[in-house]
C-alpha positions in Angstrom: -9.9 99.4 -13.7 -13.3 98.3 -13.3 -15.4 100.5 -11.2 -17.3 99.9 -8.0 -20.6 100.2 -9.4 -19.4 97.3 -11.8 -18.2 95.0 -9.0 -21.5 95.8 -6.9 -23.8 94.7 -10.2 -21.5 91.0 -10.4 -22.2 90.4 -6.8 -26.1 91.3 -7.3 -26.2 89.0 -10.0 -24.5 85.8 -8.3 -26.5 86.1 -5.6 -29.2 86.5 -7.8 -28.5 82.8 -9.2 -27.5 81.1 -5.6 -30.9 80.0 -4.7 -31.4 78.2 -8.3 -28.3 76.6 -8.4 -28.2 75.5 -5.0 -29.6 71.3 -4.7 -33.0 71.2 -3.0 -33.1 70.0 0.4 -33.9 66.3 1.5 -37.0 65.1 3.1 -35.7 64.4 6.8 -37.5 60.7 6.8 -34.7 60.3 3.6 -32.1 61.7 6.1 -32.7 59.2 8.5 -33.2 56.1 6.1 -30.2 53.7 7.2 -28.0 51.5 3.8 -29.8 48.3 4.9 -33.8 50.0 4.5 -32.4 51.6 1.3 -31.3 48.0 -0.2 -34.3 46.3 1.3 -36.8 48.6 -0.7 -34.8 48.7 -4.0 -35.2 45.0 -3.5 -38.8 45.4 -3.0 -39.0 47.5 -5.8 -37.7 45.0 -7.7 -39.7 41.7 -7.2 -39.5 41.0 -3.8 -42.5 38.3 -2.6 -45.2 40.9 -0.5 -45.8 38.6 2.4 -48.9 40.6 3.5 -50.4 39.8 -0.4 -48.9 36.0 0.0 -50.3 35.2 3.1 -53.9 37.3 2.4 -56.0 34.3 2.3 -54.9 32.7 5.5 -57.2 31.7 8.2 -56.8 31.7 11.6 -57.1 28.9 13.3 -60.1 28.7 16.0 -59.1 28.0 19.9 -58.6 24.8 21.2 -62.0 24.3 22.8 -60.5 20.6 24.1 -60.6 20.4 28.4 -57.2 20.1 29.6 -57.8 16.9 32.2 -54.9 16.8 35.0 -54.3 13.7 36.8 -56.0 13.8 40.0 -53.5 14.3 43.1 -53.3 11.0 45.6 -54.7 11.3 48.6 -52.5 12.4 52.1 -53.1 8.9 53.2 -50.1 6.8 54.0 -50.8 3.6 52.3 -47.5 1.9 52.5 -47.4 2.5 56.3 -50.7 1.1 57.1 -50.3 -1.7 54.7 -47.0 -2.8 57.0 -48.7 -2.6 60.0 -51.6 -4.8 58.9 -49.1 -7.0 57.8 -47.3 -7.1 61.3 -50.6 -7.7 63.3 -51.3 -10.7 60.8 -47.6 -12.0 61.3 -48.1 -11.7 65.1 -51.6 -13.2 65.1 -50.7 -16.1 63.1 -46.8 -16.4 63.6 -44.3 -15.5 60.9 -41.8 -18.9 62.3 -44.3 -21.5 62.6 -43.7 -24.5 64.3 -42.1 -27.2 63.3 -44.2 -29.8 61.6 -42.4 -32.3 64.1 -43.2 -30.7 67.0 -45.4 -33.1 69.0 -46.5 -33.9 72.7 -43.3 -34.1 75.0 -41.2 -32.3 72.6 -42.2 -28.6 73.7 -39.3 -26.3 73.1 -40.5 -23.7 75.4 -42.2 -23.8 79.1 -46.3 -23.8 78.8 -46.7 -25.0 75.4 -49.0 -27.3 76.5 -51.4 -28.6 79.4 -53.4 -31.4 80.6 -55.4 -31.7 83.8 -54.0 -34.2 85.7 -55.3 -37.5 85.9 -55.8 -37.0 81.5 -54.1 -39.7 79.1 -51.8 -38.0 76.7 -53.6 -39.2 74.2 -56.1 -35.9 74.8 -53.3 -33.7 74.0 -52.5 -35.4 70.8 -56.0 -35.8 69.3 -56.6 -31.9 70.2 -53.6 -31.1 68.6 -54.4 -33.4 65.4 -57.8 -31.5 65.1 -60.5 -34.8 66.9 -62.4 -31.9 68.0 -63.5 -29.1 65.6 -63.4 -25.4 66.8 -66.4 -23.7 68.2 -65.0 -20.7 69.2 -62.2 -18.0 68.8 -61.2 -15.0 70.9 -58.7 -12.1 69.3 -57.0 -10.7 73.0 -54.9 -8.9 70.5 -54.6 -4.9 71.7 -55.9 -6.1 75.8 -54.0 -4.7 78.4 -53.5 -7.5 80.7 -56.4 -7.3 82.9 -58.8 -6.4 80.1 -57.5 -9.7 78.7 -57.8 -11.7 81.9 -61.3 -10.5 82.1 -62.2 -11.3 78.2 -61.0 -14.3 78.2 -63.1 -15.7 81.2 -66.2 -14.5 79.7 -65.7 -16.3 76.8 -64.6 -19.4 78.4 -67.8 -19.1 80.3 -69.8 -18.6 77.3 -68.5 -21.6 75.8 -69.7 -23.5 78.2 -73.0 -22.3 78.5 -73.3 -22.9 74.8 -71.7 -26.3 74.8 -68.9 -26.0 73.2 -65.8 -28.6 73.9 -63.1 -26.4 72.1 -62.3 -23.1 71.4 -58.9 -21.4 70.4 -57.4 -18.3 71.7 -55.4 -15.7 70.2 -52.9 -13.9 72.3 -50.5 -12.8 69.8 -46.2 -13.9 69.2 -45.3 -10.4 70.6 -43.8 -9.0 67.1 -45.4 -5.7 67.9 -44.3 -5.6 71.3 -41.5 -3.3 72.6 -38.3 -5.3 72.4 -40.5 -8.0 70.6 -41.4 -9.7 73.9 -45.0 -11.5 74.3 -46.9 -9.6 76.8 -50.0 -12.1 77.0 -49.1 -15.1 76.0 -47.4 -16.6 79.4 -50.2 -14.6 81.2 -53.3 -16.5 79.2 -51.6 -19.6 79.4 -51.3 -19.2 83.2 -54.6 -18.4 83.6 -56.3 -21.4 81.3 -54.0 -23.8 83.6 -55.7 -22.5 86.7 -59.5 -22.5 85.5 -61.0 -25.9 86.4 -63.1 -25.5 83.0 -59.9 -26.3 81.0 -59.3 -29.7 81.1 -56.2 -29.1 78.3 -54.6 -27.0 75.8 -52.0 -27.1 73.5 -50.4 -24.7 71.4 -52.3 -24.4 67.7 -50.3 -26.0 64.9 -49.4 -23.5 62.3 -52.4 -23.1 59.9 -54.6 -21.7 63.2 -52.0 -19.5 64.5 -49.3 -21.7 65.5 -47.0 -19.9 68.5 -49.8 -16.6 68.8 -52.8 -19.1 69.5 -53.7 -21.9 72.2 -56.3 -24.8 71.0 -58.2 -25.3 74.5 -60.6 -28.5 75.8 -63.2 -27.0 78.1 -64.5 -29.7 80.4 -68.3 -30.7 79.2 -71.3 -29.6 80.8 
């Protein structure tokens, strides 16, 4: 039987040898390496392309020092608007229906189309509708209120006389514009030329000089 001092010497001597037989520790960065890092390096290790040595000659390329031109922005203008109503006051000055080519003295179609001083030959009312007397003068009474047009129009016949002309045309306009499309000024002016002694005639203009929107009138010589 061995004795104690025996058993005490075995145990001194193995844990005498522990330390060197234990494996030495790893490095903690080793610890955490994951499989995928520990493939990609023995992959490196063995050949891999180094992208930082492949790529070490590459150059930058400078900035773009090119200017970036936007399209300018239109201007807040309503263009389409203002070009219909241009278009309206053109088609109410001149007359979008002009009349018939047919039409002629006798055949008016509508009360006042015409006018003669009495004691005239017809024949007056068909030469100044045919053009025998060239004209002098015009008058726009478009955008008049009634008396402002009553007033314009009898300085200009006035004028016209003092000048010496023997015909003029006015323009009062086929009412397009006008609320329920109703002329506002063209019975009125037609009225009024009918009760001015200066007007010996008038007719209404064929349709190349306004047609329905314009009177041709004869002013009575000086």
């Amino acid at each position: 039987m061995a004795k104690l001092s025996e058993l005490r010497k075995l145990v001194d001597e193995a844990r005498a040898q522990a330390p060197a037989a234990r494996p030495a520790p790893r490095p903690a960065a080793a610890k955490a390496a994951s499989p995928r890092r520990v493939i990609a390096a023995a992959r490196h290790a063995d050949g891999d392309i180094d992208l930082a040595q492949a790529f070490a000659d590459v150059r930058k390329l400078p900035p773009v020092t090119r200017r970036q031109h936007a399209p300018p922005r239109p201007a807040p203008i309503p263009l389409q608007r203002i070009a219909d109503d241009e278009n309206a006051l053109i088609e109410s000055k001149y007359g979008a229906e002009p009349t018939p080519d047919s039409w002629e003295i006798g055949q008016e179609h509508e009360a006042g189309q015409t006018f003669l001083r009495s004691g005239l030959s017809n024949d007056i009312l068909k030469k100044l509708r045919r053009g025998a007397w060239s004209v002098q003068g015009e008058i726009d009474l478009h955008g008049h209120t009634r008396d402002e047009a009553h007033d314009a129009l009898s300085d200009f016949l006035d004028d016209a006389r003092q000048r010496g002309y023997r015909c003029v045309r006015a323009i009062h306009g086929k009412g397009l514009t006008s609320p329920n499309r109703e002329p506002v000024l063209k019975g009125r002016v037609r009225q009024w030329l009918s009760r001015w002694d200066v007007v010996l005639a008038y007719c209404e203009a064929p349709p190349h000089s306004g047609g329905g929107g314009a009177v041709l009138i004869l002013l009575r010589g000086r």
